[in-house]
N, C-alpha and C positions, 0 to 999 in steps of 0.2 A: 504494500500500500504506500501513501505517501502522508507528509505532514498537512494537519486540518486547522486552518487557523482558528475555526470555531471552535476546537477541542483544547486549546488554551487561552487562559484565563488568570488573570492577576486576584490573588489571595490577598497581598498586602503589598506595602509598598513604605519606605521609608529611607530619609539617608542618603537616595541615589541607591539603593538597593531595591528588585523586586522580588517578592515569592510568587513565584508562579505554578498551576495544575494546569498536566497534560494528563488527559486519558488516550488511549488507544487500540485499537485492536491490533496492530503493531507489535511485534516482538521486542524485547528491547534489546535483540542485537543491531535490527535497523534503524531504532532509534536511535544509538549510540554512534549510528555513523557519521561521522561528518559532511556536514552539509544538509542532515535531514531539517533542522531548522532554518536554513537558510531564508525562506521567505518573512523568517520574524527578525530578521537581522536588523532592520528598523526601531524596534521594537527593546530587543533583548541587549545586556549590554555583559560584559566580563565581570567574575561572581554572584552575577543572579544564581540564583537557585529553581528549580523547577522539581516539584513534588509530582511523581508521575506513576498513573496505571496503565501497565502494558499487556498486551495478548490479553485484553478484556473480552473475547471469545474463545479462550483457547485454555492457556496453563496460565492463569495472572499473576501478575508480579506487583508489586509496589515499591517507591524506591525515590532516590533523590539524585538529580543531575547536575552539576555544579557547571556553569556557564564558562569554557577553561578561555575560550578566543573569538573576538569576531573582528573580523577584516575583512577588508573587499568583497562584503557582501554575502561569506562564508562564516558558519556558525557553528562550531564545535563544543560538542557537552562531553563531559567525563564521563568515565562505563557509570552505570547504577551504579549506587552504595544500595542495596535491598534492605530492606525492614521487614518484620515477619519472615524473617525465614524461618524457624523454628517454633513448629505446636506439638507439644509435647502432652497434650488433652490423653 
C-alpha cells in the first residue's frame, strides 16, 4: 500500500515539537522505509514522534517512530521501538 495522509493526525503539539498517530494496514517494514512519508515532509519536521498502528488487518503492531531526517523532500523514520510486545495473561 502507500502512505494516507488522512490516516495521520496530530495528538499534540508543543515546543516546535509534534506527537503524531498513524494507523495502517501497512506492515511496519514498509512503513519504516524511507521515503514512505514523504508527502508529509511539509508537515513533519526532525524528532517528531509518530505513535503508530500497523498491519491493522493482518498481525498488529503498535509502536513509536522517531522522525531521524527530512530533506529535499524525503522523510525518514527510525525502525519501530514496539510497545506491547509481551502478554503474558
Amino acid at each position: 500500500m502507500a502512505y494516507k495522509s488522512n490516516d495521520l493526525s496530530v495528538l499534540a503539539y508543543a515546543n516546535g515539537f509534534t506527537l503524531w498517530h498513524y494507523t495502517s494496514i501497512d506492515t511496519t517494514a514498509e512503513i519504516d522505509s524511507s521515503g514512505y512519508f514523504n508527502e508529509a515532509a511539509d508537515m513533519v519536521r526532525v524528532g517528531d514522534m509518530i505513535l503508530a498502528n500497523t498491519d491493522t488487518d493482518g498481525t498488529p503492531k503498535a509502536g513509536i517512530h522517531l522522525i531521524s531526517s527530512v530533506a529535499a523532500g524525503v522523510v525518514d523514520v527510525n525502525d519501530l521501538t514496539q510497545v506491547g510486545v509481551t502478554d503474558t495473561d
